[in-house]
PAZA-708872 format. One line per 10 residues: number of its first residue (from 1); their letters; for each residue x, y, z of N, C-alpha, C, O. Coordinates in steps of 0.1 Angstrom, whole numbers. Atoms other than C-alpha are relative to their C-alpha. Layout:
// PAZA-708872
NUM> a> X/Y/Z/X/Y/Z/X/Y/Z/X/Y/Z ~ ... .
This chain:
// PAZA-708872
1> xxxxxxxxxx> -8/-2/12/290/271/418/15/-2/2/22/-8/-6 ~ -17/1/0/328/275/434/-1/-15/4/11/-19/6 ~ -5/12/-4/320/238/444/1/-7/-15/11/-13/-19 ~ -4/8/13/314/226/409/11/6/-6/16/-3/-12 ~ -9/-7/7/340/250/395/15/-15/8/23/-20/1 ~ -14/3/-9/367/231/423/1/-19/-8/11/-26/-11 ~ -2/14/5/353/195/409/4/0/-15/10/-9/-19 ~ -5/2/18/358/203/369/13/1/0/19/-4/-9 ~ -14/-3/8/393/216/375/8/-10/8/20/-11/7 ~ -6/14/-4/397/182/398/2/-9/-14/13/-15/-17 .
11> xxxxxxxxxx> 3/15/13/388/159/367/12/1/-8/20/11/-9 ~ -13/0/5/415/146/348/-9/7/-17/-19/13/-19 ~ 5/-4/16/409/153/309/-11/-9/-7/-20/-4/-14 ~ 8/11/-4/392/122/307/-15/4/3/-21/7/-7 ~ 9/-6/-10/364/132/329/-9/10/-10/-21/10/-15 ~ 9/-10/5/360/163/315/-6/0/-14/-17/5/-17 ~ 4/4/11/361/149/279/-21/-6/0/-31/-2/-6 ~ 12/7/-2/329/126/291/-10/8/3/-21/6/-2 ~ 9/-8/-4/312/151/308/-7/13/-14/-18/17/-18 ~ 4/-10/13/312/176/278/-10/-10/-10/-21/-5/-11 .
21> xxxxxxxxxx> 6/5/2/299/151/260/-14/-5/1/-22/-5/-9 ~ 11/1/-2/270/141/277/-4/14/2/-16/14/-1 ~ 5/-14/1/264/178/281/-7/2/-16/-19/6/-16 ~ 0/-1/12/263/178/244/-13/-5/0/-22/3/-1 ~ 8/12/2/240/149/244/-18/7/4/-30/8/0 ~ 18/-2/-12/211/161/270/-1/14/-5/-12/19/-2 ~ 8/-13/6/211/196/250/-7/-5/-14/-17/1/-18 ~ 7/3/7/202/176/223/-10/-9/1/-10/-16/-9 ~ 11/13/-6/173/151/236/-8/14/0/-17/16/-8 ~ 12/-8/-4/158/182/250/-8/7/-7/-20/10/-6 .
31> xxxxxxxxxx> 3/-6/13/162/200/218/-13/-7/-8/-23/-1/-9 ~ 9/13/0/143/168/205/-14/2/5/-25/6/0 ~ 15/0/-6/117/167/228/-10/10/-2/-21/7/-4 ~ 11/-3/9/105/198/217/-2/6/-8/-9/16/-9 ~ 5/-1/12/108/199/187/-13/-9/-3/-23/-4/-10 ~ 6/9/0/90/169/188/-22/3/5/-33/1/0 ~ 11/-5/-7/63/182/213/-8/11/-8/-20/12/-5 ~ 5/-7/9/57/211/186/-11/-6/-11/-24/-6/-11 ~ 3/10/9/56/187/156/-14/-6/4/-25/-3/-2 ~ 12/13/-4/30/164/171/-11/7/5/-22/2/3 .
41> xxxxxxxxxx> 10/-6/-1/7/191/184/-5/7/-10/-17/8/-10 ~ 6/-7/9/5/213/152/-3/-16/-8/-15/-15/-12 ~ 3/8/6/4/178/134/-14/-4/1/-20/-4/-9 ~ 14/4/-5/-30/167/152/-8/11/2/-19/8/1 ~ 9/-12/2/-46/203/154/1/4/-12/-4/16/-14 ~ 0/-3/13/-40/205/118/-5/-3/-8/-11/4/-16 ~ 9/17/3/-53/170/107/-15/6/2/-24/7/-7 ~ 16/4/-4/-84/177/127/-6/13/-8/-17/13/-13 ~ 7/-14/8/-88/212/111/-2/-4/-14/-11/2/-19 ~ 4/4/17/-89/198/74/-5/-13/0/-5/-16/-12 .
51> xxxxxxxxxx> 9/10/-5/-106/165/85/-14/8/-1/-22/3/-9 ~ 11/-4/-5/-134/188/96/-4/13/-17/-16/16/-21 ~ 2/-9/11/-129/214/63/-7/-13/-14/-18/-14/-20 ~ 9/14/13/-134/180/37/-10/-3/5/-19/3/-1 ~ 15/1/-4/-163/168/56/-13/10/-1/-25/7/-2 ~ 11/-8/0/-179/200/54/-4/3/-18/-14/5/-24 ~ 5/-1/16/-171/205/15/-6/-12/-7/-14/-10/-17 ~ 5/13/7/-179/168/6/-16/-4/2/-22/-14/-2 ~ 14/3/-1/-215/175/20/-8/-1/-12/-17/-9/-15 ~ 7/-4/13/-224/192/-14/7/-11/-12/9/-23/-11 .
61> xxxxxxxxxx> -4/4/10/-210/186/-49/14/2/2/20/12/3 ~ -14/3/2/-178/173/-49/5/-2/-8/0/-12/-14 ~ -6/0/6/-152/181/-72/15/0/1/21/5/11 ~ -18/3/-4/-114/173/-78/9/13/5/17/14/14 ~ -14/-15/0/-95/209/-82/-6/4/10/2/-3/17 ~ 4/-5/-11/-113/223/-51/3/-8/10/8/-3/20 ~ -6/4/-13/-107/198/-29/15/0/0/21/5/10 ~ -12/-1/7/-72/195/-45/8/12/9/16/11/18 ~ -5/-14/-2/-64/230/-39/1/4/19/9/11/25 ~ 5/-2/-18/-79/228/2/13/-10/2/22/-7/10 .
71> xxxxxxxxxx> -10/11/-10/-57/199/9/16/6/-4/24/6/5 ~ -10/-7/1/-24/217/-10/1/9/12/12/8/19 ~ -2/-12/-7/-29/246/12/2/-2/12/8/6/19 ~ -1/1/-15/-33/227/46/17/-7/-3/24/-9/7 ~ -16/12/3/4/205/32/7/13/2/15/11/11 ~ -7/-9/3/19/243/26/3/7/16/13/15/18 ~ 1/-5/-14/12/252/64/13/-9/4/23/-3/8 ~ -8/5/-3/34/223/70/-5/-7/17/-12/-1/25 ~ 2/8/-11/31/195/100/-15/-5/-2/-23/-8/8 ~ 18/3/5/-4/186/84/1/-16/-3/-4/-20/-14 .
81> xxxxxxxxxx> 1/15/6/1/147/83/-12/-4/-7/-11/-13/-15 ~ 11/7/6/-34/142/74/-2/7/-17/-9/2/-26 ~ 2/-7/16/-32/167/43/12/-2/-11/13/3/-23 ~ -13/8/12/3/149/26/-7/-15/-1/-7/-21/-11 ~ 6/10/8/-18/117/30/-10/0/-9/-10/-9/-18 ~ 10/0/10/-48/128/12/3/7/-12/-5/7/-21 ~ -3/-5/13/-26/149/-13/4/-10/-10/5/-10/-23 ~ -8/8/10/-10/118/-23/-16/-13/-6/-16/-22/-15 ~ 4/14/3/-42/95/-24/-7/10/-15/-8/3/-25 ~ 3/-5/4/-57/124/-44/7/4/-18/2/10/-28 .
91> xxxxxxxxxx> -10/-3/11/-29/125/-69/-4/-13/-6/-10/-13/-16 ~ 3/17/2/-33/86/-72/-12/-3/-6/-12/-9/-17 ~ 15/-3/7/-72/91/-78/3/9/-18/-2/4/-28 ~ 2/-1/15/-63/114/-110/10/-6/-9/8/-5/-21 ~ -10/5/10/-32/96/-124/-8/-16/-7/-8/-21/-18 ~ 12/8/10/-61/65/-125/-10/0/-6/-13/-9/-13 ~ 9/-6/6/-87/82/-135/6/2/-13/-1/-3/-21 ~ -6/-11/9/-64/101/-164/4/-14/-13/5/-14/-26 ~ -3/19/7/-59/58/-172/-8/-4/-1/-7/-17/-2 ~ 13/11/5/-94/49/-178/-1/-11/8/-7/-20/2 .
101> xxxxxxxxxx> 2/9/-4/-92/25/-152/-10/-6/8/-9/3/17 ~ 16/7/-3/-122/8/-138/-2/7/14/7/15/17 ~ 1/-8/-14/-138/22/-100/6/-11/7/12/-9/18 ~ -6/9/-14/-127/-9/-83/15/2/-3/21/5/7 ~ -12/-2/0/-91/-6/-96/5/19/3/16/25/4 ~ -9/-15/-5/-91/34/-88/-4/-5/21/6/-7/29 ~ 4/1/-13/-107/27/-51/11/-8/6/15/-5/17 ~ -10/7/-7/-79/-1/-46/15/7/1/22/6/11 ~ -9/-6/-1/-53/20/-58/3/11/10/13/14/15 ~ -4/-15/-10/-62/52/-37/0/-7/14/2/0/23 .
111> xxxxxxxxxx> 0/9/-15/-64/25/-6/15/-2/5/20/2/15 ~ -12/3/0/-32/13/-12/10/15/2/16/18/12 ~ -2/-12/0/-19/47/-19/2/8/17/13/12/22 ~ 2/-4/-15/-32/60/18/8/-6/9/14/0/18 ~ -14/9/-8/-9/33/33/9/4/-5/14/13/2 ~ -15/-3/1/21/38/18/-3/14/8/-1/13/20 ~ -2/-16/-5/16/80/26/-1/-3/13/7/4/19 ~ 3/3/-10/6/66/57/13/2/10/15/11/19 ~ -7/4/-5/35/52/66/10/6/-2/20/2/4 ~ -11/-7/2/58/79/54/-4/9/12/2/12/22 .
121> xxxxxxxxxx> 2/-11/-15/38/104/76/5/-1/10/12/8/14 ~ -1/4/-9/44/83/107/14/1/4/18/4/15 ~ -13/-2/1/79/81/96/3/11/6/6/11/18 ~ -3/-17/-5/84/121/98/-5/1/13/1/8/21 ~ 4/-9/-14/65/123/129/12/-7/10/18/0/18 ~ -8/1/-6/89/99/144/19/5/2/28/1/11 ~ -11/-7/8/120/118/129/8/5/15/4/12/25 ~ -9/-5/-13/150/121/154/0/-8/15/10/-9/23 ~ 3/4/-8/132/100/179/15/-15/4/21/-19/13 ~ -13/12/0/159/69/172/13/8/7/22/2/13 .
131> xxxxxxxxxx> -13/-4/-6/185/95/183/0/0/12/10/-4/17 ~ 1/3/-8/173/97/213/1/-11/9/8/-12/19 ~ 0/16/-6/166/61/222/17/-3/0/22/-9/10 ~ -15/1/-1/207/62/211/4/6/16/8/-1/26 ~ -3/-7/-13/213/87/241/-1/-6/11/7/-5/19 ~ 5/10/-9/192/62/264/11/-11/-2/19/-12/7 ~ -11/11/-2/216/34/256/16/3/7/23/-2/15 ~ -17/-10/-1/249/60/254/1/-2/11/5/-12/17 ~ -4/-8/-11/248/79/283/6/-7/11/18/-5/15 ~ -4/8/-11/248/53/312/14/-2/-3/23/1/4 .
141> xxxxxxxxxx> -18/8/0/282/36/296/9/10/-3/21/8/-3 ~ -10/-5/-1/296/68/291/6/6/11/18/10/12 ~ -2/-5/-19/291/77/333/8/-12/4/17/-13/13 ~ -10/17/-7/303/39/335/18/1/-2/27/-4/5 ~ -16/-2/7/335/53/311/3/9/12/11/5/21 ~ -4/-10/-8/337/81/333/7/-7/14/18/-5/20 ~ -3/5/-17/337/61/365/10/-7/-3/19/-4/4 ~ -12/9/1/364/35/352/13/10/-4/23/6/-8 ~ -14/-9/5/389/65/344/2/8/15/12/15/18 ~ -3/-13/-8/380/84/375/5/-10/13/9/-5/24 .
151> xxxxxxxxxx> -2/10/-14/387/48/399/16/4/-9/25/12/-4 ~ -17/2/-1/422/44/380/8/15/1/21/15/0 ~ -4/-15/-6/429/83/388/3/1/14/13/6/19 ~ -3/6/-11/422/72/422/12/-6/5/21/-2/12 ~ -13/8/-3/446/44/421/14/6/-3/22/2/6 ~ -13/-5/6/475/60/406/1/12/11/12/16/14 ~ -8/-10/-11/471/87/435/5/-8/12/14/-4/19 ~ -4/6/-13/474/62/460/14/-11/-6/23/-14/2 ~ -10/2/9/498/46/436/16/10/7/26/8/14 ~ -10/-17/-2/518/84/439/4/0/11/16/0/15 .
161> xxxxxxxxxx> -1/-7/-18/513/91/475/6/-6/8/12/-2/18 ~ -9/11/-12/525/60/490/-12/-7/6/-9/-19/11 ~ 8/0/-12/494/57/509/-15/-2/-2/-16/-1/-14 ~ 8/-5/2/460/58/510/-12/8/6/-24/6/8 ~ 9/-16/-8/447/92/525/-8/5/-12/-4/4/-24 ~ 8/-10/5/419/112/513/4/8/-12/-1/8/-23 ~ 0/-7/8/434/134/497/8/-2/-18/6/4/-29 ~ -1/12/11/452/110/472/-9/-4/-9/-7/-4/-21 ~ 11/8/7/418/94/463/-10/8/-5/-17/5/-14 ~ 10/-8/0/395/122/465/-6/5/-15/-18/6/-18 .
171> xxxxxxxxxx> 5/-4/9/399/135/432/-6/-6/-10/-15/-1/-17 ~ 9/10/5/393/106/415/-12/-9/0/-17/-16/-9 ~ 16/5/0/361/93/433/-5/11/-1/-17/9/0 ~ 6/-12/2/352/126/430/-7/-1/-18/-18/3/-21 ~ -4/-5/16/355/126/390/-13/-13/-2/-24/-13/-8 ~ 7/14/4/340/87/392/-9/2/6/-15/5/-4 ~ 13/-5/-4/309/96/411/-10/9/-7/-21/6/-9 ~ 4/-12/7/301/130/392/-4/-7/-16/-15/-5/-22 ~ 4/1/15/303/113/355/-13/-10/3/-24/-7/-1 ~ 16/9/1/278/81/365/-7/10/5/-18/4/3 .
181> xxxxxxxxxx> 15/-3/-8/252/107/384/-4/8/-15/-15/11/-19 ~ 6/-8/10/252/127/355/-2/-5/-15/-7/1/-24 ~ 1/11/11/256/97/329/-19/-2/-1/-26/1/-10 ~ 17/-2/-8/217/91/349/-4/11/-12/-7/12/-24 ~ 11/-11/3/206/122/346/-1/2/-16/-11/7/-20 ~ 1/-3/19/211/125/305/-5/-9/1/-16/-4/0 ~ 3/10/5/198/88/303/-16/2/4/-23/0/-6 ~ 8/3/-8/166/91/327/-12/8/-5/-23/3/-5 ~ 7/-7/5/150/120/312/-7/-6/-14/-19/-9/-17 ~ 3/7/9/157/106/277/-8/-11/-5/-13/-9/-16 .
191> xxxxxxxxxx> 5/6/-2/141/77/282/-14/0/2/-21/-6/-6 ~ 16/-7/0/107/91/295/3/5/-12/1/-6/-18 ~ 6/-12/13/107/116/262/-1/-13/-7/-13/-17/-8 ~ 2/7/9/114/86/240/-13/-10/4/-18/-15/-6 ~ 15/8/2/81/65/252/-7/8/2/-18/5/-1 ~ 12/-9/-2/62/93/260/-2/-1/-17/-11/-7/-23 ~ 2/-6/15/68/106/223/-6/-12/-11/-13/-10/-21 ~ 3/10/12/65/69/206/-14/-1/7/-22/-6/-2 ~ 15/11/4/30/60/220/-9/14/-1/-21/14/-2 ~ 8/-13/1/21/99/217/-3/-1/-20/-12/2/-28 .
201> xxxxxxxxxx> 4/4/19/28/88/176/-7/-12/-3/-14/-13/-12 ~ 11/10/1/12/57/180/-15/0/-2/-23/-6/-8 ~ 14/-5/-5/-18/72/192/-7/10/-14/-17/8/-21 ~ 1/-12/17/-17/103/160/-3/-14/-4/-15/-18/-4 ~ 2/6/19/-13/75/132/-13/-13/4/-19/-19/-6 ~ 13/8/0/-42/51/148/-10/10/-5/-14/6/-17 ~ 5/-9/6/-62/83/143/-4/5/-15/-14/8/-22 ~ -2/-4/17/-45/93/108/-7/-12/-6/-18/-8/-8 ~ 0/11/3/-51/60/96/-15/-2/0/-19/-6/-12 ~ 12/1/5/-89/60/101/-3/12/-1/-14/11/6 .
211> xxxxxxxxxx> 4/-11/6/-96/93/92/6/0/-14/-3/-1/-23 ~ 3/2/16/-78/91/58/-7/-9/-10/-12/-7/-21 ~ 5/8/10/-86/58/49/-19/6/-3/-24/5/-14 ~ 11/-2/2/-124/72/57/-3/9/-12/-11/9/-22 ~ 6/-13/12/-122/106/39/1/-6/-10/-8/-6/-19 ~ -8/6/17/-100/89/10/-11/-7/-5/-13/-4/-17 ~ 6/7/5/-125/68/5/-12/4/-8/-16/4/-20 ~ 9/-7/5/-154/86/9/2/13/-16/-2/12/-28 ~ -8/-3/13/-138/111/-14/1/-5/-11/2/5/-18 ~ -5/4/9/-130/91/-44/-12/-7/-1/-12/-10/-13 .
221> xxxxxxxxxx> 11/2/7/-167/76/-46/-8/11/-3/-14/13/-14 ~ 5/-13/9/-180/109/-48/3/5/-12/-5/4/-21 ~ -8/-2/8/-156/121/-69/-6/-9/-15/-10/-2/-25 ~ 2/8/11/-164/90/-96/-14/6/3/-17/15/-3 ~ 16/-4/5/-201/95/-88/-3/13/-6/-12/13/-14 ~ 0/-12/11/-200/131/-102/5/4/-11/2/13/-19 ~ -6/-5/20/-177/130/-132/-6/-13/-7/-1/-16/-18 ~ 7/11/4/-202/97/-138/-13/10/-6/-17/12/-17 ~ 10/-6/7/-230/120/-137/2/14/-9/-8/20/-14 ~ 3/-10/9/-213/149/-157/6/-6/-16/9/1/-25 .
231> xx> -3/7/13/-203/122/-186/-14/2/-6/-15/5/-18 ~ 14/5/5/-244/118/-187/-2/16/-9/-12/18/-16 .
């Protein structure tokens, strides 16, 4: 600790500007990561828990406000991607229904419907992820900034001194060494979280993607086949 303490009160302003900075930076990645790492676990243990609740109510007699009400309640938990896509295709099913509109134009609409929601879900789960991938680009050029401030710190001691002894240069390759290793270390980590995290959402919305379109589907011929048979 009294060695890093001896190198921060080396650095010029400079230095320490950059270094704060990336300090800044890698508390937020990490922040990130898990949040992210939350997000994406309650999202897919949440999914699969009301995946597995519709399947079991859609065995019997399926009706709108009951499933309606199931899939509200898994959206109100929150991180439920699969229960904001089926609220919305579900909403979509009665706004065409409510329009008299034929089964093949409700089945295309709640299809369509499931994509878009789809693609909003996917959205949120990647939420923040772009800032990261920023930090991956940042960081390195701001250790690169660091280092080109902490060489002409250098020069200007050997500039000063007359000379160039050690202790002239020291503080400045000191300053220019410390910002690139730690420019790294914010970039290196970052970088792993951001592909881990993108093919970890990749992986979710292949999933979401056939599980809604299935339930949606299944759902919404039920649905018509029983308010068909209580017209009779």
């Amino acid at each position: 600790m009294e060695y890093v303490s001896e190198l921060w009160h080396a650095m010029a302003v400079t230095g320490k500007t950059v270094v704060t900075i990336l300090a800044i930076l890698s508390v937020y990645s990490y922040a990130v990561m898990i949040d992210r790492l939350l997000a994406l676990h309650w999202a897919r243990k949440r999914s699969s828990e009301l995946a597995e609740e519709i399947e079991a109510a859609s065995q019997g007699t399926v009706e709108f406000q009951p499933v309606m009400n199931k899939v509200s309640e898994a959206v109100k938990q929150r991180y439920c991607a699969l229960g904001t896509v089926l609220e919305s295709a579900l909403r979509e099913y009665r706004m065409l229904k409510d329009e008299d509109e034929s089964d093949e134009i409700i089945l295309e609409g709640v299809e369509v419907e499931v994509g878009r929601s789809l693609d909003v879900a996917v959205a949120n789960l990647r939420a923040r992820l772009p800032g990261v991938a920023t930090i991956v680009g940042v960081a390195p050029f701001l250790g690169l900034f660091g280092t080109v401030t902490g060489l002409i710190a250098a020069f200007r001691g050997i500039a000063e001194g007359g000379g160039g002894g050690l202790t002239a240069v020291s503080a400045g390759i000191s300053e220019a060494l410390v910002t690139t290793v730690i420019g790294l270390f914010v970039a290196m980590p970052a970088l792993w979280a951001y592909n881990f995290f993108m093919n970890r959402v990749d992986i979710l919305a292949i999933g979401l993607h056939n599980t809604a379109s299935r339930l949606s589907a299944h759902l919404t011929r039920r649905l018509l086949r029983n308010e068909r048979a209580n017209e009779k």
